[in-house]
C-alpha positions as CSV (number, residue, x, y, z in Angstrom):
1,X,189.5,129.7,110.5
2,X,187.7,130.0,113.9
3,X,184.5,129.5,114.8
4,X,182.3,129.3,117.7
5,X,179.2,127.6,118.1
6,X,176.5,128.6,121.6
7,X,173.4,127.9,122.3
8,X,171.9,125.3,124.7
9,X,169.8,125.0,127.9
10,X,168.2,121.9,126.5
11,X,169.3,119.1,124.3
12,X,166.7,120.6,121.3
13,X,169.2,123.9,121.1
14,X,172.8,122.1,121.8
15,X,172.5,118.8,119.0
16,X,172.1,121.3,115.8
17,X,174.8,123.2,117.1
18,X,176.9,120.5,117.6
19,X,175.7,119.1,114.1
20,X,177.1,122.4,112.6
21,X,180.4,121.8,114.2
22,X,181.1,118.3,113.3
23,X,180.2,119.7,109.8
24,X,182.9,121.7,109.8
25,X,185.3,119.7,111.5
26,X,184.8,116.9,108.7
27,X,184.8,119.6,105.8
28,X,187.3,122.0,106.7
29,X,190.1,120.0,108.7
30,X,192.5,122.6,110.8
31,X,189.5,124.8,111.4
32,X,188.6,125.5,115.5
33,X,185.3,125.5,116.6
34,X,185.0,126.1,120.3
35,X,181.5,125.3,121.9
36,X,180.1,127.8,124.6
37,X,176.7,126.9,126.5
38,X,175.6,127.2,129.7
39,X,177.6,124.9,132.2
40,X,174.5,123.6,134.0
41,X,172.9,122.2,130.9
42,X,173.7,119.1,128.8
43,X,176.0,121.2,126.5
44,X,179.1,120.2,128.3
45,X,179.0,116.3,128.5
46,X,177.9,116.2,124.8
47,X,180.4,118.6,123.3
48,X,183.2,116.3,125.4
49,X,181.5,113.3,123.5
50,X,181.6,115.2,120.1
51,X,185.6,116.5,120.7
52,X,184.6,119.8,120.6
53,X,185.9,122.3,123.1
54,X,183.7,124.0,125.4
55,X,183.4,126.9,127.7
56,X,180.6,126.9,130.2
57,X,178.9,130.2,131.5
58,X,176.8,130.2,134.7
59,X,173.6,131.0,133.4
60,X,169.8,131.7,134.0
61,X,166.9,131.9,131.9
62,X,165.3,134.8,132.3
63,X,161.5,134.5,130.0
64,X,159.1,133.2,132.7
65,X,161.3,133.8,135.5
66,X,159.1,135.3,138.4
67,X,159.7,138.7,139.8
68,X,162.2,137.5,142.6
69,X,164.1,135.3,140.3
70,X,165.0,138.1,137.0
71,X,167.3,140.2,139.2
72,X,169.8,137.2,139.6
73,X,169.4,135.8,136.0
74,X,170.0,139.8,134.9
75,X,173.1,139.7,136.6
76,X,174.6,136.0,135.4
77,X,173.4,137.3,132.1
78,X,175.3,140.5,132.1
79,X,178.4,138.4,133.9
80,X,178.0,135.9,130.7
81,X,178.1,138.8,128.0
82,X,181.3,140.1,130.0
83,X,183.1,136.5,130.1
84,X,182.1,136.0,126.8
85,X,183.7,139.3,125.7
86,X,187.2,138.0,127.2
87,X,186.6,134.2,125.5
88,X,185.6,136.5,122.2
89,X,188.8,138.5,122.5
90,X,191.1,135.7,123.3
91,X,189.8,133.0,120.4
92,X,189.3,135.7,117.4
93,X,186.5,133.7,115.6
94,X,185.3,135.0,112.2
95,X,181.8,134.4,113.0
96,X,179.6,133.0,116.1
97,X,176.7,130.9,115.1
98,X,173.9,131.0,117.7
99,X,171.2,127.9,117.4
100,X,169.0,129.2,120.5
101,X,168.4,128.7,124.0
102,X,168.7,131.3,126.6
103,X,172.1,129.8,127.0
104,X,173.4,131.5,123.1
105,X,172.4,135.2,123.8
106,X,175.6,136.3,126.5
107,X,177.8,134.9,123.5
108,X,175.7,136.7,120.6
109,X,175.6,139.9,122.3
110,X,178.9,140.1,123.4
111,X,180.1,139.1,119.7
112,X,177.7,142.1,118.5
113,X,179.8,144.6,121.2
114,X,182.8,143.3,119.6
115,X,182.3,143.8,115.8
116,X,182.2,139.7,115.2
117,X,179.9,138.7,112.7
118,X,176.5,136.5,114.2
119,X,174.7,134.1,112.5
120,X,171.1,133.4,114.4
121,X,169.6,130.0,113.6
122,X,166.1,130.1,114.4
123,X,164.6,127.0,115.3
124,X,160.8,127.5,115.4
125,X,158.6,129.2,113.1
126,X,157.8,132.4,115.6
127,X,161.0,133.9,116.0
128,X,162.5,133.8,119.9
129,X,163.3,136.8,121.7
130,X,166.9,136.9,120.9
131,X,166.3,136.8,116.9
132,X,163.9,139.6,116.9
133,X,166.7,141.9,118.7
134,X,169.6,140.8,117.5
135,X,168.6,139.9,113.6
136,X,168.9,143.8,112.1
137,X,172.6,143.7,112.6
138,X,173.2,140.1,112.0
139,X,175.1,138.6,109.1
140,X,172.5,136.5,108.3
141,X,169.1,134.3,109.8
142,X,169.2,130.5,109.2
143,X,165.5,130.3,109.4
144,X,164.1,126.3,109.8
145,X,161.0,127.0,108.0
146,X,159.8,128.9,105.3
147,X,157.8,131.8,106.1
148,X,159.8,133.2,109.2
149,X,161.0,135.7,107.2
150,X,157.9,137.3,106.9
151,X,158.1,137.5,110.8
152,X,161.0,139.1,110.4
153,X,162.6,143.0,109.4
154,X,162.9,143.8,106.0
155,X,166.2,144.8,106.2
156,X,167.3,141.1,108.1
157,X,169.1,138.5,105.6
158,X,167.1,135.4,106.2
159,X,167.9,132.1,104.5
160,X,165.9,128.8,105.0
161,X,168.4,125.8,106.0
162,X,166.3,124.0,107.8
163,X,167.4,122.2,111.5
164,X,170.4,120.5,111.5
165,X,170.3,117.0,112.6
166,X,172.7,114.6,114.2
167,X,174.0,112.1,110.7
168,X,173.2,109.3,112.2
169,X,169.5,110.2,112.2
170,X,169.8,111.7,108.8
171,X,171.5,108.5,107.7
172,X,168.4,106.5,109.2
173,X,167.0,107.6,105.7
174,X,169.0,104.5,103.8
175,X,166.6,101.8,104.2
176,X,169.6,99.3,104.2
177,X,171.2,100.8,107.6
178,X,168.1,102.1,109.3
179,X,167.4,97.8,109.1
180,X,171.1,97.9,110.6
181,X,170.5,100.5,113.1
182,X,167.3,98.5,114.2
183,X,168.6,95.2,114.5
184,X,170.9,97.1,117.0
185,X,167.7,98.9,119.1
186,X,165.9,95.5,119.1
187,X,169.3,94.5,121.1
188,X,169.4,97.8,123.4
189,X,166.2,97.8,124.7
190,X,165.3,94.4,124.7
191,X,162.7,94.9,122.2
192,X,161.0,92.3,119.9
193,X,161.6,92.1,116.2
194,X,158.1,91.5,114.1
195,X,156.6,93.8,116.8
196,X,155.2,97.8,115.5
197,X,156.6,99.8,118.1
198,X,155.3,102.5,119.5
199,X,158.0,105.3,120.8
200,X,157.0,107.9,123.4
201,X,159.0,110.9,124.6
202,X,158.9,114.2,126.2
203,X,162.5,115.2,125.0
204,X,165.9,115.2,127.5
205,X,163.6,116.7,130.6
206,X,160.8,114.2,129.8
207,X,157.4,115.5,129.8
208,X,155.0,114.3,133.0
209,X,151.5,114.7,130.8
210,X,152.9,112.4,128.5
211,X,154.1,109.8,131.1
212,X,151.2,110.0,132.6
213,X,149.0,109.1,130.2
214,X,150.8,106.2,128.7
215,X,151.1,105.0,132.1
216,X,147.0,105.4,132.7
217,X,146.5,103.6,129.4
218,X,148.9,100.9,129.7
219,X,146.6,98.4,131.8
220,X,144.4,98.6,128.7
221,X,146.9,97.5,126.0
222,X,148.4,94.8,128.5
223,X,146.8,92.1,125.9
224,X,148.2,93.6,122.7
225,X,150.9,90.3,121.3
226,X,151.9,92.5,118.6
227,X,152.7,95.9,119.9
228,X,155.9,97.1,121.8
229,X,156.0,100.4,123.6
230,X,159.4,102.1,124.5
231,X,158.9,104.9,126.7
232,X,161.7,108.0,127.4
233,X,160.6,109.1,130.8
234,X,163.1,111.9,131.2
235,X,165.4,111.1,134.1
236,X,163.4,112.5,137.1
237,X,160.4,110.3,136.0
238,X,161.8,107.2,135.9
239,X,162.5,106.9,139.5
240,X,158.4,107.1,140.1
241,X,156.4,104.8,141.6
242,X,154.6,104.2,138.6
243,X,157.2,103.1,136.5
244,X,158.2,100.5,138.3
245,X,154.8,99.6,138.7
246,X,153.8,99.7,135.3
247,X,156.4,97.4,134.3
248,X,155.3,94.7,137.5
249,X,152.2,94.7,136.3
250,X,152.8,93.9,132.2
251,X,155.4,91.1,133.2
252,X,154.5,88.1,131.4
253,X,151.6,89.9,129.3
254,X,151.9,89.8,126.1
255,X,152.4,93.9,125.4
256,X,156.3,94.4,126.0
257,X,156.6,97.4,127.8
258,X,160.4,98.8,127.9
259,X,161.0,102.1,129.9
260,X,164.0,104.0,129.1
261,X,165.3,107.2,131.7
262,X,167.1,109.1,128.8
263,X,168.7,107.5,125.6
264,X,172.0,109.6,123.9
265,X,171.6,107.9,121.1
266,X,168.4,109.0,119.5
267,X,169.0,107.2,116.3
268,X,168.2,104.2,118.2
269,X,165.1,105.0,119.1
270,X,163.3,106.4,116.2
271,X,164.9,103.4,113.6
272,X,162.2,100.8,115.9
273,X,159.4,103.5,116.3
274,X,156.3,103.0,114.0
275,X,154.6,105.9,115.5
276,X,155.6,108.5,118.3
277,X,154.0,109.9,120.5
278,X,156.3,113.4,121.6
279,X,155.6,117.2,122.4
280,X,157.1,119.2,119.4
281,X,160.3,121.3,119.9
282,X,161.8,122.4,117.1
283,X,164.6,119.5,117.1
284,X,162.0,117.0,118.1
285,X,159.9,118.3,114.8
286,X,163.0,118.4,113.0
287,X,164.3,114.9,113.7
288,X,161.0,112.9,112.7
289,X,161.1,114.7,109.9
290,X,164.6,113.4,109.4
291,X,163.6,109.8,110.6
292,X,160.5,109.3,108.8
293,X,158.6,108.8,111.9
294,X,154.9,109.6,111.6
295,X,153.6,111.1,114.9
296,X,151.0,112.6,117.1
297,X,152.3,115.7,119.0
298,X,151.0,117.2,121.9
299,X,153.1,120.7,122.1
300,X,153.8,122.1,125.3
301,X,151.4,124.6,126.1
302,X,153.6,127.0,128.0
303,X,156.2,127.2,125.8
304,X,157.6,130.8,125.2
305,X,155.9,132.8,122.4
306,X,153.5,129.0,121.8
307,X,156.0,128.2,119.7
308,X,155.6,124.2,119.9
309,X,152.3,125.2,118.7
310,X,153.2,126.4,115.5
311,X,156.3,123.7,115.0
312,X,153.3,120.9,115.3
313,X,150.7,122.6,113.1
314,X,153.7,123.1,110.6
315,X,153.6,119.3,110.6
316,X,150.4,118.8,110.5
317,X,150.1,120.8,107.3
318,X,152.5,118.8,106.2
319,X,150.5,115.8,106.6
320,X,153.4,113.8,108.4
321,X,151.9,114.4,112.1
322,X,148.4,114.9,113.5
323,X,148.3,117.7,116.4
324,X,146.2,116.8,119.6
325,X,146.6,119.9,122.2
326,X,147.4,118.5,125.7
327,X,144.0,119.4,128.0
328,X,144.8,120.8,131.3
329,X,147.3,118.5,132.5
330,X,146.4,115.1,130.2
331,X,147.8,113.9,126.9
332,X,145.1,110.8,127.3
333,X,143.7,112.4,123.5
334,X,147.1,111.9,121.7
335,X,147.7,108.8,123.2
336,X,144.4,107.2,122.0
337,X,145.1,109.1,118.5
338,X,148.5,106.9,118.1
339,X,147.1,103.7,118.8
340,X,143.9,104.3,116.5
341,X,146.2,105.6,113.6
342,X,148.8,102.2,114.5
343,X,145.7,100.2,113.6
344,X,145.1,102.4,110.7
345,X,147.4,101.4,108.1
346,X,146.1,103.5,105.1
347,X,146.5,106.4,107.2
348,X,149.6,105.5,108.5
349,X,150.8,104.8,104.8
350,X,149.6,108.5,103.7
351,X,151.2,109.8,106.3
352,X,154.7,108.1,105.4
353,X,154.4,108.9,101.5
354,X,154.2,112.6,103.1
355,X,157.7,113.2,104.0
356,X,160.1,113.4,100.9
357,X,157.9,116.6,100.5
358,X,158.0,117.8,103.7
359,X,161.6,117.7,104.6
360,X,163.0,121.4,103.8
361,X,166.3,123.2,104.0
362,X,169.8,121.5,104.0
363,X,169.9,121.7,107.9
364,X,174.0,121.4,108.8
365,X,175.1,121.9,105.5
366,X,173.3,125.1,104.7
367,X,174.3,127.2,108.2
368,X,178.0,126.0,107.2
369,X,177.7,127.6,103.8
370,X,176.9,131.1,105.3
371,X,179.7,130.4,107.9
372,X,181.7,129.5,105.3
373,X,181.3,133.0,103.4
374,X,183.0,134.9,106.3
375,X,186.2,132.6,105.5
């Protein structure tokens, strides 16, 4: 059987559809998968990393594109649905799963102009642009979260799976190798064992509200013997000023202060982290779920459709995460939130005892079973 996977843009839409693909590579041996994302993203190194085959279309988003910018990502579009039509025609898949990202819709509609069956993973709670179109006429919805469906048309198929998430962040939930895993990060990133670490990220483009206030309250922490911080900058960021500065002026103190420009390897990072600090994506939320990691989260506020808004409160509901919104252009609030909750450790306990009940869905597993139905 052949299937292909698309979706991308941004690391948060290409992992879960590369999840689904090593899935079915290790459950169904002699079935093709073939990746297609948008060349310009991260899609293309990972997939080579994964072994999966990939096609990459020259693509645009178009939401939140200015006036003088949607006429050229109209036409990449339409030139994606059309190239896409000819990979379509030339693989035969049974079914194309979509998992988001501006970089997924040329293949989607092109497989819906071709009779080939779609499966739409949504990742966030507020369906995107793309589900709400394309979902009438899809095979079925892999919704993340209960209660998209209520979002949704009656007449859509819509069956909660959850996110799928790399194994080696799942397996961090075996208390014997997430020890394992971080003895290994202590190693990487020069950290400290004995320390509570606290982990801060923005995601693969980094986030500069969140850089910039860890960077603002660093000077204030300098004392701190038992705390570690390991900071994701995004790549970008870590060739600032500050950076550098930051760590010149915490050499010798007693805070270790270990800045990282972008780590593959996620599992890594959230086996040492205590408490994260992180804007909430859906395959952010859906990996400290995963992970175990209690956090704050500041969502993005100009997210399409605020839908990092309604991933966070999701978690907050949950009781795993508290929500600080980001205020004009500082995240100072959430950072102060993380280090008050790292010295609170009832709270911190709560908030751990919270997640067998809030993981939902069956994330890799449960997309392949509706793929699997088309076989």
């Amino acid at each position: 059987m052949k299937v292909v996977v698309t979706g991308g843009g941004t690391g948060g839409h290409v992992y879960p559809a590369l999840a689904v693909a090593r899935h079915l590579y290790d459950t169904h041996p002699g079935w093709e998968v073939l990746f297609i994302g948008s060349a310009a993203g991260p899609e293309a190194e990972v997939a080579g990393e994964y072994g999966v085959p990939f096609e990459g279309l020259d693509l645009s988003g178009l939401v939140g594109r200015g006036a003088l910018d949607r006429p050229r990502a109209l036409f990449l579009f339409t030139r994606g649905v059309l190239r896409c039509r000819r990979i379509l025609g030339e693989f035969r898949p049974a079914c194309v799963v979509g998992t988001g990202g501006y970089a997924a819709a040329p293949a989607c509609f092109a497989a819906k102009t071709l009779g080939i069956p779609i499966i739409l993973h949504e990742m966030n709670y507020q369906p995107g642009i793309v589900t709400r179109i394309l979902c009438r006429g899809a095979y079925a919805v892999a919704a993340a979260q209960q209660g998209t469906e209520v979002l949704l048309p009656r007449r859509a198929r819509v069956v909660v799976t959850g996110i799928p998430v790399r194994p080696e962040i799942e397996a961090l939930a075996d208390s014997g190798w997430h020890a394992e895993v971080r003895e290994e990060a202590c190693a990487v990133f020069g950290l400290e064992r004995g320390r509570e670490t606290l982990l801060v990220f923005g995601g693969s483009q980094g986030a500069r509200a969140l850089n910039d206030a860890l960077w603002e309250v660093l000077p204030r922490l300098s004392e701190r013997s038992g705390l570690q911080v390991l900071h994701l900058t995004g790549k970008r960021a870590y060739e600032e000023p500050r950076r550098s500065q930051a760590e010149e002026q915490l050499a010798g103190k007693p805070l270790v202060y270990r800045a990282v420009a972008y780590v593959e390897r996620m599992d890594l990072a959230y086996s040492v982290a205590d408490m994260a600090v992180a804007r909430s994506g859906a395959g952010t939320v859906a990996e400290l779920l995963a992970a175990s990691v209690p956090s704050v989260l500041v969502p993005y506020p100009y997210a399409t459709g605020a839908h990092q808004e309604g991933n966070a409160e999701l978690l907050g509901r949950l009781g795993v995460a508290k929500v600080i919104k980001q205020e004009g252009d500082s995240a100072l609030a959430a950072l102060l939130e993380a280090l008050q909750l790292m010295d609170d450790g009832p709270e911190r306990a709560r908030m751990i005892s919270a997640f067998p009940a809030a993981r939902r869905g069956s994330g890799a597993e449960g997309i392949a079973a509706l793929v699997e139905e088309l076989s």
